[in-house]
VOPAGU-2260 file (C-alpha; in pm, 1 decimal, decimal comma):
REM VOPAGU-2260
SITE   aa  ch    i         X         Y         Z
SITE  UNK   A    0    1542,5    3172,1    1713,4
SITE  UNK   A    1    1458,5    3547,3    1659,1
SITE  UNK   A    2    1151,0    3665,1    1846,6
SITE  UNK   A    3    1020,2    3859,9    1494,4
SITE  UNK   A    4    1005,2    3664,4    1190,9
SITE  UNK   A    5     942,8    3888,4     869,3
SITE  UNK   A    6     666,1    3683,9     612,6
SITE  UNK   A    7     800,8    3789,5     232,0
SITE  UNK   A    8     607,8    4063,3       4,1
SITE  UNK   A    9     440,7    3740,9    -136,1
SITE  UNK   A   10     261,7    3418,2     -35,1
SITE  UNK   A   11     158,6    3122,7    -174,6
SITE  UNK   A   12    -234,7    3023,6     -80,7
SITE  UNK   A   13    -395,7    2685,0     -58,5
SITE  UNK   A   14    -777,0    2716,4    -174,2
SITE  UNK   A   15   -1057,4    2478,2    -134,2
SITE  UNK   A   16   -1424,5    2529,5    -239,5
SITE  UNK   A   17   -1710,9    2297,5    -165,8
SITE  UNK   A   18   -2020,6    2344,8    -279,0
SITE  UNK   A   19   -2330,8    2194,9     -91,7
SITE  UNK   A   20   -2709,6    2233,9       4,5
SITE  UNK   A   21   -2863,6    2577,0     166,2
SITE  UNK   A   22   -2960,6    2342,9     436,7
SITE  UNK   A   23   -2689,7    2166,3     534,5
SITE  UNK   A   24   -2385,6    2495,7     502,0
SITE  UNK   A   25   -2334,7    2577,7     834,0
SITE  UNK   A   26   -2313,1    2227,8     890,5
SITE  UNK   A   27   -2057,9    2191,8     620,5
SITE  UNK   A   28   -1864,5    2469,5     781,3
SITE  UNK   A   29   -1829,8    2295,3    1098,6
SITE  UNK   A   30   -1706,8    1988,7     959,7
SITE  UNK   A   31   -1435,5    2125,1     760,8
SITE  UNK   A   32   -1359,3    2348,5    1061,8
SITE  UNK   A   33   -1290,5    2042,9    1230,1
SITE  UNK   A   34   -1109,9    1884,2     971,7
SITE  UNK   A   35    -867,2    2117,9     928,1
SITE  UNK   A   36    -786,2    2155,8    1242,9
SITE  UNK   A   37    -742,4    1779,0    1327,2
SITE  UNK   A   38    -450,9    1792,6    1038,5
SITE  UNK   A   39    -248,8    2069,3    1175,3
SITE  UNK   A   40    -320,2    1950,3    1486,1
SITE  UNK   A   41    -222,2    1584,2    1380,0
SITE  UNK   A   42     157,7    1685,9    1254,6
SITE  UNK   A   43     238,0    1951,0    1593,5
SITE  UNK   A   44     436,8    1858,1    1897,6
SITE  UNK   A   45     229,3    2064,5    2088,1
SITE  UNK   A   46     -93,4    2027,3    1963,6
SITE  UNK   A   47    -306,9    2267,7    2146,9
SITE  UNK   A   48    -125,1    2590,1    1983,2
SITE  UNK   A   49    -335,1    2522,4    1729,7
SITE  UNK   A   50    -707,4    2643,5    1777,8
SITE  UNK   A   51    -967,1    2763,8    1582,5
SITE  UNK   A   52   -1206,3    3123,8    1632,4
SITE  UNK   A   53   -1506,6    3258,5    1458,9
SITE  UNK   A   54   -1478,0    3554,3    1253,0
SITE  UNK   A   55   -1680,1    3876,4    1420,9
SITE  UNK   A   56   -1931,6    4020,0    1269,1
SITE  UNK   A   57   -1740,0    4297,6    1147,2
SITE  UNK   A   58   -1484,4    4125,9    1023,5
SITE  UNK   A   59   -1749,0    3931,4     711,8
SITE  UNK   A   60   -1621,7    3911,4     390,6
SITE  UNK   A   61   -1902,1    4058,4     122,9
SITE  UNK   A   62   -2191,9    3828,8      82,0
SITE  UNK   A   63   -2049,1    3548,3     432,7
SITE  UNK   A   64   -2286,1    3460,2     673,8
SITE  UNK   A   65   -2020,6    3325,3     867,8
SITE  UNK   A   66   -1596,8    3286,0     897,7
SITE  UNK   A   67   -1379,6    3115,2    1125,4
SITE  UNK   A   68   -1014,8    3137,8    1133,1
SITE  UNK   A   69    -708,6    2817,0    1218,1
SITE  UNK   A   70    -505,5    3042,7    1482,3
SITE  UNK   A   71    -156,6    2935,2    1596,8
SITE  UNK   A   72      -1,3    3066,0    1901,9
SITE  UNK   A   73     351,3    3229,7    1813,4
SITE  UNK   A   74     560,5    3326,2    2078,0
SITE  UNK   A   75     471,1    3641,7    1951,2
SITE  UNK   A   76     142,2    3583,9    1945,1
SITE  UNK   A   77    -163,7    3473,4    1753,9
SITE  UNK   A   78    -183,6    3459,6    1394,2
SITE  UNK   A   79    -411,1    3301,2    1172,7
SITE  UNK   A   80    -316,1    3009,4     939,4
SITE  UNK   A   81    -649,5    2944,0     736,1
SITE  UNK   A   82   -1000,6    3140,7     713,8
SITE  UNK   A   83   -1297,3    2955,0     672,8
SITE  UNK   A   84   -1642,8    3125,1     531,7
SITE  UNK   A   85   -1963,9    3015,1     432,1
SITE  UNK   A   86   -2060,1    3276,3     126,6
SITE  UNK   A   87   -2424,1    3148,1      69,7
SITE  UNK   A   88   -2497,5    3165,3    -338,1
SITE  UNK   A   89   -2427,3    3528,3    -380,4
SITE  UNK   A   90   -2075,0    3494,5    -544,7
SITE  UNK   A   91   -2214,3    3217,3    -826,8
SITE  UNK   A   92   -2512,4    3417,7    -900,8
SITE  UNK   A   93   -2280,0    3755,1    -959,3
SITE  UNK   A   94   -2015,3    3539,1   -1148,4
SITE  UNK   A   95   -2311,1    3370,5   -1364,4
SITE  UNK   A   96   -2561,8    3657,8   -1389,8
SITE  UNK   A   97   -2880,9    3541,8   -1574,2
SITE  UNK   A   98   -2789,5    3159,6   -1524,7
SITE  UNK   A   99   -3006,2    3065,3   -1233,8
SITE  UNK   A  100   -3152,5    2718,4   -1403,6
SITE  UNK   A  101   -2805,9    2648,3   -1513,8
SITE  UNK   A  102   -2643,9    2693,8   -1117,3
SITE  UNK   A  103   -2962,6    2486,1    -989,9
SITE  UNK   A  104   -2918,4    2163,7    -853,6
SITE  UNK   A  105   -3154,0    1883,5    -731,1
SITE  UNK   A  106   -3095,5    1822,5    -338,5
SITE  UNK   A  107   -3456,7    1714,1    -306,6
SITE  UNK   A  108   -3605,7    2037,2    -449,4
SITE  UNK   A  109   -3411,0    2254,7    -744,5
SITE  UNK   A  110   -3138,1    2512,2    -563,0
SITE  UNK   A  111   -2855,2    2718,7    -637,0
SITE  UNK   A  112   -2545,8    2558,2    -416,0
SITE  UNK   A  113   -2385,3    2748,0    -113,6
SITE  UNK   A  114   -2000,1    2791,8    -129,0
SITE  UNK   A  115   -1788,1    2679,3     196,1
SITE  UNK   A  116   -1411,7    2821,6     117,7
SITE  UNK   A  117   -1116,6    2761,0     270,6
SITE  UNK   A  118    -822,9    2994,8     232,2
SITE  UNK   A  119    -453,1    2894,7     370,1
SITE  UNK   A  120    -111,6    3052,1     386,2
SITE  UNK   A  121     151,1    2814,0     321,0
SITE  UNK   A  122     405,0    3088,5     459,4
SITE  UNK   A  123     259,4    3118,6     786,0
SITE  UNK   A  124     153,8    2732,0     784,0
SITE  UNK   A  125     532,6    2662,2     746,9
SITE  UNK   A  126     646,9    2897,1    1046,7
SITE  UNK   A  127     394,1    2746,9    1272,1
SITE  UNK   A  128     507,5    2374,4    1237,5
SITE  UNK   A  129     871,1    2533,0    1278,9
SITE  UNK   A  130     798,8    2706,5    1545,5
SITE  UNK   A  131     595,5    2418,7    1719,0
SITE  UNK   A  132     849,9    2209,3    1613,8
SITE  UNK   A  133    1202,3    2343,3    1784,3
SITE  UNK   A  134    1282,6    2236,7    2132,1
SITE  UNK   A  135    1572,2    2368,2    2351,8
SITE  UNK   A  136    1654,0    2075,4    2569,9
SITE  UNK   A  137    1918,8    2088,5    2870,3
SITE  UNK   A  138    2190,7    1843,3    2937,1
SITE  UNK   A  139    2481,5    1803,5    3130,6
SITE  UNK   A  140    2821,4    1686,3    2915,6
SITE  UNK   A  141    3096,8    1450,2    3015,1
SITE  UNK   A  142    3206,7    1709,3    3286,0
SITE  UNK   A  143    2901,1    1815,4    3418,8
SITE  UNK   A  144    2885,8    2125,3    3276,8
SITE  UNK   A  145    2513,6    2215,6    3176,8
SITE  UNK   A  146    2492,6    2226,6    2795,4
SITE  UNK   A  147    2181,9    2361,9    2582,6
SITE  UNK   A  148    2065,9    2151,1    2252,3
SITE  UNK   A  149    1846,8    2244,1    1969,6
SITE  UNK   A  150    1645,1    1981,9    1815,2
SITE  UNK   A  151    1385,0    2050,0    1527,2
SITE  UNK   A  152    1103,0    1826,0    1631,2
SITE  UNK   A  153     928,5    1785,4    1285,4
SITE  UNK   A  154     632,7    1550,7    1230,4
SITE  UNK   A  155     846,5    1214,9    1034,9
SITE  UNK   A  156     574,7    1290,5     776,1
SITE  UNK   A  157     711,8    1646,3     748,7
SITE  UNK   A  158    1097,1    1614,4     786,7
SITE  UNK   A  159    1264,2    1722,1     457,9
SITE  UNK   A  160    1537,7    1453,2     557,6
SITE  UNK   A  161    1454,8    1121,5     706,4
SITE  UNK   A  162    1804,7     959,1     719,2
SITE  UNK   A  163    2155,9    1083,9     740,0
SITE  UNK   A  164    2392,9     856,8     623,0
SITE  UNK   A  165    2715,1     846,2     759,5
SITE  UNK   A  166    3094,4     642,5     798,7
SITE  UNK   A  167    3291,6     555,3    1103,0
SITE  UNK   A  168    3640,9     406,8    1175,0
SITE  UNK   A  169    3733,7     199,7     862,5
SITE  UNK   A  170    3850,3     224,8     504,8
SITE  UNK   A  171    3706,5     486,6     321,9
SITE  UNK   A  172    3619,0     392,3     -28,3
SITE  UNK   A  173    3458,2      69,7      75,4
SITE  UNK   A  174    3304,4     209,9     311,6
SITE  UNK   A  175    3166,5     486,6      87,0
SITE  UNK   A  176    3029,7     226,3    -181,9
SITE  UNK   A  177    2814,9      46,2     103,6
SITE  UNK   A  178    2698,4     425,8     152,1
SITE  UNK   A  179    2645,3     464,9    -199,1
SITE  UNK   A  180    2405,2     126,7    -228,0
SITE  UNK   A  181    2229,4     261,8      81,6
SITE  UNK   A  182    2157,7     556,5     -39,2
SITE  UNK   A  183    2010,0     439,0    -399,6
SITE  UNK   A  184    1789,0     173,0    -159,7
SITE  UNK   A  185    1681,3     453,7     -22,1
SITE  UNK   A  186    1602,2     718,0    -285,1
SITE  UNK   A  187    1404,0     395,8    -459,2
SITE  UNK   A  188    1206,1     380,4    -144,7
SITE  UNK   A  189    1133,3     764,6    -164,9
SITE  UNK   A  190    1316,9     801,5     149,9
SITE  UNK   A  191    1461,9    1144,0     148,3
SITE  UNK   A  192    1861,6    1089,4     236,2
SITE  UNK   A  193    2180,1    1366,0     342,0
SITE  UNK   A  194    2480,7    1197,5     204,8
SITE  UNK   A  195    2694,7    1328,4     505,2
SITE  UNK   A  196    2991,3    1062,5     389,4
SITE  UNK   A  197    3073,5    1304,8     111,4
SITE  UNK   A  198    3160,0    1584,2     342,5
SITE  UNK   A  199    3550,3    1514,9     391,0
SITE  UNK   A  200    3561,5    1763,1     678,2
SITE  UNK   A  201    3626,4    1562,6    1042,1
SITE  UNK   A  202    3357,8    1647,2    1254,5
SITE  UNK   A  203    3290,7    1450,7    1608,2
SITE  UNK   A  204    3020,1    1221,2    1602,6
SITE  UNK   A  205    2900,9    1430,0    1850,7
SITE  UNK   A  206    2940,7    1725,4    1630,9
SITE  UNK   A  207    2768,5    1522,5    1345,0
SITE  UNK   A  208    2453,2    1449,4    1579,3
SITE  UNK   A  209    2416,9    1819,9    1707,5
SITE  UNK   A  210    2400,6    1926,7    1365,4
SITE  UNK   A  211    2157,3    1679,2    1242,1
SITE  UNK   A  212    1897,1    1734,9    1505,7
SITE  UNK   A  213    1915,3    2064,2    1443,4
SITE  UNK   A  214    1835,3    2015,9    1055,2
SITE  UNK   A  215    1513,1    1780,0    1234,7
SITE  UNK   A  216    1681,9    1449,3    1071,6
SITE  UNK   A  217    1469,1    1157,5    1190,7
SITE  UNK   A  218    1800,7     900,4    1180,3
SITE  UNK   A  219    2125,9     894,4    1170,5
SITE  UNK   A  220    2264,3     620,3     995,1
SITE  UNK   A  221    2665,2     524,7    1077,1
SITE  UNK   A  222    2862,7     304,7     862,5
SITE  UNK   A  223    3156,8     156,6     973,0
SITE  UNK   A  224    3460,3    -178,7     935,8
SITE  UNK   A  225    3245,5    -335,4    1145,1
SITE  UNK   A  226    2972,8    -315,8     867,0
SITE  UNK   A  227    3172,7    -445,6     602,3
SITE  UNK   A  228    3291,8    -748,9     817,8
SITE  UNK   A  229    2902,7    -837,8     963,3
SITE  UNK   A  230    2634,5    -638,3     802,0
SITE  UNK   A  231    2567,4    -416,7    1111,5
SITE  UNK   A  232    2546,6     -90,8    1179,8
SITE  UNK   A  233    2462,7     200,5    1369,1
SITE  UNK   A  234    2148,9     361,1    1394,7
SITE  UNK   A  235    2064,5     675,9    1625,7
SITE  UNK   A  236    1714,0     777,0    1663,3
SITE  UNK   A  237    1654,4    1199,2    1688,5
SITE  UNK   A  238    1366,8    1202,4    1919,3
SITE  UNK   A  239    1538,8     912,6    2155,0
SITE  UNK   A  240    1863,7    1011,7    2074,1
SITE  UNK   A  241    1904,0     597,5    2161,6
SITE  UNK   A  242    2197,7     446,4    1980,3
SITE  UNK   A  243    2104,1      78,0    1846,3
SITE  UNK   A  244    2257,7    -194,0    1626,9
SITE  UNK   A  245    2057,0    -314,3    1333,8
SITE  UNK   A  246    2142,3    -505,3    1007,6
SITE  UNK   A  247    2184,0    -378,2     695,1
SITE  UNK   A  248    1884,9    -568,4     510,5
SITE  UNK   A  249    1672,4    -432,7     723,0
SITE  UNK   A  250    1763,4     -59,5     773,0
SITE  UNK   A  251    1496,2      49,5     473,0
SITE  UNK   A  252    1263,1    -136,6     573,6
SITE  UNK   A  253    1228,3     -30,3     890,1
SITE  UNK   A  254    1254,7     279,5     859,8
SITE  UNK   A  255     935,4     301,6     577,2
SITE  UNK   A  256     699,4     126,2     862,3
SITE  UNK   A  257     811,8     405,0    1113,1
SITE  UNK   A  258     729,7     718,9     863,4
SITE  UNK   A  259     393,9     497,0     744,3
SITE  UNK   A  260     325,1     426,7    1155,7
SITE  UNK   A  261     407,8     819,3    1214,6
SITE  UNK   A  262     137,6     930,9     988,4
SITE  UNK   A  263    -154,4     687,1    1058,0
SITE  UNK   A  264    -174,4     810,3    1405,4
């Protein structure tokens, strides 16, 4: 990984605005400080990158009585992900000058609502979980010589690719058409799917599994004769990296109430 990563001219934002009593804002501002960072918190490996900071005084946007900032901890070091601020009423009434009756609203007694916004960069957001995400484990190979391996760690909820799909030893076009039924199971199942049987290069399985931790695949699915003669087949895990038999009728299946287990937690 390069130590300086370069964010483009442009970014895309995420913006929320909630709207609630004078009372109750810094109140509101609290909670959604903690709400926010509970979710990036809930999708990191290492949760505790992710922190959260008030705003100095000096620092106030026009017309916010208070800000705090999501921070993430880049190797680099610390950045902010999303900006929190409690603007009071000022921006409504300069927006709708002359419409105080109209802004008013009945929280016990007739007020004008105070604005809690929250302000994201999707960018940055990305290149945290990324960064959070990549481990450099050490192993030793077959002849004890110590070998480095990347892994991309992502959240199952986050991985763009949940299941590689894969052959083995056996014949080739049948083995291809069981890949080809897996693979519309899958996409009906909104399992996202790398169709790694079409690539007609030979590559080690080895090779194969290297390349699809890397990429943060959550399984590796490998079809093979022995498929075709019994149902079974291979399935490697990326976080385990444990190898185990399982039938086909059940591969989908199983691999929905993992992703739905992953992102109740």
């Amino acid at each position: 990984m390069s130590d300086v990563w370069v964010l483009p001219a442009e970014a895309t934002q995420t913006s929320l605005v909630w709207f609630c009593s004078p009372r109750t804002s810094s109140q509101w501002l609290d909670h959604w400080t903690r709400q926010r960072l509970t979710w990036w918190r809930k999708f990191a490996l290492s949760p505790s990158d992710f922190s959260s900071s008030d705003v100095p005084a000096e620092e106030l946007v026009e017309a916010a009585s208070r800000g705090v900032r999501i921070i993430y901890n880049f190797p680099w070091g610390q950045e902010p992900l999303e900006t929190l601020w409690s603007r009071g009423d000022a921006e409504l009434m300069q927006t709708h000058k002359g419409a105080r009756s109209k802004l008013q609203c009945r929280n016990g007694r007739k007020t004008v609502p105070h604005v809690i916004s929250v302000t994201g960069n999707v960018d940055r957001g990305l290149m945290a979980f990324l960064s959070n995400s990549l481990q450099l484990l050490k192993r030793e190979d077959s002849k004890q010589r110590l070998q480095q391996r990347k892994v991309l760690k992502l959240h199952p909820v986050l991985a763009p690719v949940k299941v590689a799909l894969d052959i083995g030893r056996g014949a080739t076009v049948e083995l291809r058409r069981v890949c080809e039924g897996l693979l519309q199971e899958f996409m009906e199942a909104k399992i996202s799917v790398w169709p790694g049987y079409l690539d007609t290069m030979p590559t080690s399985m080895e090779q194969l599994n290297a390349k699809y931790d890397e990429m943060g695949v959550l399984f590796t699915v490998v079809v093979s004769e022995n498929t075709l003669e019994s149902g079974l087949l291979q399935l490697r895990s990326r976080d385990t990296t444990i190898r185990e038999t399982m039938h086909i009728s059940e591969i989908k299946n199983f691999i929905s109430r993992y992703i739905s287990a992953a992102d109740k937690i």
